[in-house]
C-alpha positions in Angstrom: 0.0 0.0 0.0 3.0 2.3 1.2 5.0 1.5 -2.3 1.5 2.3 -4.2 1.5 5.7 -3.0 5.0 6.4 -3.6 4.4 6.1 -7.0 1.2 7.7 -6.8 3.0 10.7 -5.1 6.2 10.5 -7.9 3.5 10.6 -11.1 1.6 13.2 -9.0 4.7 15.3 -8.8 6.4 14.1 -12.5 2.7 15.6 -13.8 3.2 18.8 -11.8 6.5 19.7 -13.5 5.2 19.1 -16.9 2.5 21.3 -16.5 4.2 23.4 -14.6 4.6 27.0 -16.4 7.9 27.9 -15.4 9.3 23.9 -16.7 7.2 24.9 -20.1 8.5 28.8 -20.4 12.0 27.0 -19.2 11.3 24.3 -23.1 10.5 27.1 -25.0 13.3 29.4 -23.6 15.8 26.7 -24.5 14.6 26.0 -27.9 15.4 29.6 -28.6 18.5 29.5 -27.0 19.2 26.3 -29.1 18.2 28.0 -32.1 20.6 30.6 -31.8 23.4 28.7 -30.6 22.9 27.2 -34.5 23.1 30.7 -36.2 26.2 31.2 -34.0 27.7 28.7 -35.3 27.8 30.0 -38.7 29.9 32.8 -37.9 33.6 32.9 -37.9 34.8 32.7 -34.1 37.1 31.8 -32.4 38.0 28.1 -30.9 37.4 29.2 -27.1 34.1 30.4 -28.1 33.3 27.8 -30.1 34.2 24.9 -27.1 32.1 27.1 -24.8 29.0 27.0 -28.3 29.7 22.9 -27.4 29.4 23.1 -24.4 25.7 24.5 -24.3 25.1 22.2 -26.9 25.7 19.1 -24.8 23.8 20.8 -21.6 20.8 21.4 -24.1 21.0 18.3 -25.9 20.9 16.9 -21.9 17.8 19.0 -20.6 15.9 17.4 -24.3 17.0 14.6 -23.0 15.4 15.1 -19.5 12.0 17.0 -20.9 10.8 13.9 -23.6 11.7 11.5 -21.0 9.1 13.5 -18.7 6.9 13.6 -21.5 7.1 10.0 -22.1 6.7 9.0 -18.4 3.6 11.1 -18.2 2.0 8.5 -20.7 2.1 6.1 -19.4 1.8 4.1 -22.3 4.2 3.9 -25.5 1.5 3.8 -27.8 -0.4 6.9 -26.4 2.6 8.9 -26.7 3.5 7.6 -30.1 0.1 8.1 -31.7 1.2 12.2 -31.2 3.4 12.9 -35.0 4.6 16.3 -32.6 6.3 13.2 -30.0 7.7 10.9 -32.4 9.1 14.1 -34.3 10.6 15.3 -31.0 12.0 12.0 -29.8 13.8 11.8 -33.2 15.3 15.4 -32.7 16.8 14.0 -29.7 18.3 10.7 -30.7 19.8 12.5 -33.5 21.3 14.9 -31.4 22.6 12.2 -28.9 24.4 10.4 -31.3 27.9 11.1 -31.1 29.1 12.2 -35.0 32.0 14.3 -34.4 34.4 14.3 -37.1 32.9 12.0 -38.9 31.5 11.4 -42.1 28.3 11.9 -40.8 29.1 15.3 -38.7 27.6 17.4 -41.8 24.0 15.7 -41.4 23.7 15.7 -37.7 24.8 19.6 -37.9 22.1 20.2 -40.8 19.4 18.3 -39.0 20.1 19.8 -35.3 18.5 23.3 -37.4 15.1 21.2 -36.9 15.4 22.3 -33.3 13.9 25.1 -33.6 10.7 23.2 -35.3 10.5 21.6 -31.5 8.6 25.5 -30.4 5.6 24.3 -32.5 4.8 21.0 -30.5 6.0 23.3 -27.7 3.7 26.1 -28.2 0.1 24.5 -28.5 -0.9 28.1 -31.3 1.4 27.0 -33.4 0.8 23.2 -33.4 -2.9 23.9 -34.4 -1.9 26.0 -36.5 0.2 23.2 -38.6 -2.2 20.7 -38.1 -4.7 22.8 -39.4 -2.2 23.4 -42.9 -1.7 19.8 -43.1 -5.4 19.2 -42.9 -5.8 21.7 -45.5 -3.4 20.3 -48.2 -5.8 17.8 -49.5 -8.7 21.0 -50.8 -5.3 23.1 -51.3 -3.8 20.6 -53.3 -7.1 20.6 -55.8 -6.9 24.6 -55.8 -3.5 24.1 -56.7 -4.2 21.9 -59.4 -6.3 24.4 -61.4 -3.9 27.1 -60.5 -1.2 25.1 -62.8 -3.9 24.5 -65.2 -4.4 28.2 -65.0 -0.9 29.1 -66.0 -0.8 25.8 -68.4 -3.4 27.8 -70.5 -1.5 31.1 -70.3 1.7 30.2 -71.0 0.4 28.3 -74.1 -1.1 31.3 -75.4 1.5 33.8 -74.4 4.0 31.5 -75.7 2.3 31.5 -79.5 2.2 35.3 -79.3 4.9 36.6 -77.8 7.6 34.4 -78.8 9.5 36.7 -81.7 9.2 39.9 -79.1 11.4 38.2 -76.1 11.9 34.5 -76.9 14.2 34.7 -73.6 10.9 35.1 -72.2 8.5 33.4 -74.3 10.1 30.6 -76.2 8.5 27.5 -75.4 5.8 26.9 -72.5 8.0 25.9 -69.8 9.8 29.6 -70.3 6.7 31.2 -70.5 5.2 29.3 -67.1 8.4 30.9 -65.5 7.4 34.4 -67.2 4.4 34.3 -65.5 5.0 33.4 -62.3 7.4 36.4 -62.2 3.8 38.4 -63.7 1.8 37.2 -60.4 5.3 37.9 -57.8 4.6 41.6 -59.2 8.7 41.6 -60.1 8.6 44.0 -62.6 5.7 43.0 -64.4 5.3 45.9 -66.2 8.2 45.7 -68.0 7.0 42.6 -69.2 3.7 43.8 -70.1 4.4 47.0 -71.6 7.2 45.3 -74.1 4.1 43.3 -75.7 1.8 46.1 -76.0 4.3 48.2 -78.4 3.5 44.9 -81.0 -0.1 43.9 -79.3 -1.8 47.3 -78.1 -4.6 45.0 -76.1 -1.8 42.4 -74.6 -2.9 44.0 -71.3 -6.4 42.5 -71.0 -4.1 39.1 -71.5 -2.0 40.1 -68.1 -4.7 41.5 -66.3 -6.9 39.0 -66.6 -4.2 36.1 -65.9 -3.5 38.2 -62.2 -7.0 39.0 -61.5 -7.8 35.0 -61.4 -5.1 34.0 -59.7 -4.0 36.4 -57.0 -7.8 37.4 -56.3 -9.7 34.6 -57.1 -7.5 31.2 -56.8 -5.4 32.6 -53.8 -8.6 33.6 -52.3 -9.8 30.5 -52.6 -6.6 29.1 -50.8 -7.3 31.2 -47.6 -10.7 30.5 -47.5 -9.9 26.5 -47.0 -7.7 27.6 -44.3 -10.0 29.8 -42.4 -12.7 27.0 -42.4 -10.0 24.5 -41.6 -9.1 26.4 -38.5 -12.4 27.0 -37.3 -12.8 22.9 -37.4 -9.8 22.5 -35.4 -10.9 25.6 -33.1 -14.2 24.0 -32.6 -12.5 20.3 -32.7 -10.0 21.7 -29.4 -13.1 23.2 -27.6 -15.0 19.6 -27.9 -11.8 18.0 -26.4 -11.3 20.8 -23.4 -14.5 19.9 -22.3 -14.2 16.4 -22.4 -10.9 16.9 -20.8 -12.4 19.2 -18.4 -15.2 16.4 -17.5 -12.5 13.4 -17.2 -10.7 15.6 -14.8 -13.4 16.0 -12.6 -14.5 12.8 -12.4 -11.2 11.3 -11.6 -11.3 13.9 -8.8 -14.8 12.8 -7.1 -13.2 9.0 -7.6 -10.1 9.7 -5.8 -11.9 11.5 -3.1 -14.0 8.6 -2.6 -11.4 6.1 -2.4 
């Protein structure tokens, strides 16, 4: 009975420094801190500095270490933790930076894939994981919108490609130069130039521009954040539905302990 509520008492306080707000403002402050030790890296300094750069490395490598071990305690099951992408994508983070790769052939890698760190503040930051989720649940509708965006420019460059070829054929000499031509025309990178060197051979070439950036950057793009804003609202409504549960889970657990 005695042992049963030690480890009652040790998950009791193992949950309490997860949740805790100074252990979560303590993740995110590292993550930063990791992030920048990265872009220090890249600057020309000198080997005392850069042994001291290693050093925090190894003490942030060590608190990871320490915070998805929490994590993973808290659980209490593999499976529960793994169904979360955000957990498997963090525990990777870490074994990666655990492994020792120091010159070695695979030093280059490890250093490239460490830059993912910083990717660790959206599972940390619960904004900015709904905010990915919400994206990735969005691709599929995006992907479609996408779709007739290239069928869009398909069309255009075909056409702009037949006309235009003898004024600019560095712009307009097959379709695949003339996609490229366009999707300078929608970046707004000196379109005009583009435009206005047509229109001293075709006077009325500027109903073919303006009507190629009125459908896509006010029509298709629209279209684009429109998924995104219903996709979010799901997921906002989707994260109120599973506080409340949450909310009701908690309390009974509460009213059982306090009976027992």
């Amino acid at each position: 009975m005695k042992l049963h509520l030690t480890f009652k008492k040790f998950d009791q306080w193992m949950d309490s420094i997860q949740n805790h707000s100074l252990f979560q403002a303590s993740v995110i402050g590292i993550i930063i801190l990791s992030s920048l030790l990265i872009g220090l890296k890249t600057y020309n300094l000198e080997s005392q500095y850069l042994k001291l750069l290693e050093t925090f490395d190894y003490l942030i490598t060590v608190f990871f270490l320490v915070e998805i071990i929490i994590r993973f305690y808290n659980s209490h099951n593999i499976k529960k933790f793994l169904s979360d992408g955000w957990n498997i994508f963090d525990t990777i983070i870490v074994i990666i930076s655990l492994i020792p790769v120091h010159d070695s052939e695979y030093a280059l890698l490890a250093r490239l894939l460490r830059v993912f760190r910083i990717l660790r503040l959206v599972s940390a930051l619960p904004e900015l994981k709904m905010l990915i989720n919400t994206l990735i649940k969005a691709m599929p509708s995006m992907g479609y919108v996408a779709l007739l965006m290239f069928i869009i420019f398909y069309i255009y460059g075909a056409i702009g490609s037949i006309m235009f070829e003898t004024i600019n054929p560095n712009l307009w000499s097959d379709i695949s130069i003339s996609m490229l031509t366009l999707f300078r025309v929608i970046t707004f990178e000196d379109w005009t130039d583009v435009m206005y060197e047509t229109m001293d051979v075709y006077p009325l070439s500027w109903i073919y521009y303006v009507s190629f950036i009125f459908i896509n950057a006010f029509v298709v793009l629209n279209m684009m954040i429109g998924i995104v804003i219903q996709k979010m609202e799901e997921s906002n409504q989707e994260m109120s539905h599973e506080e409340m549960v949450i909310s009701r889970l908690d309390a009974i657990e509460k009213k059982l302990d306090s009976n027992s």
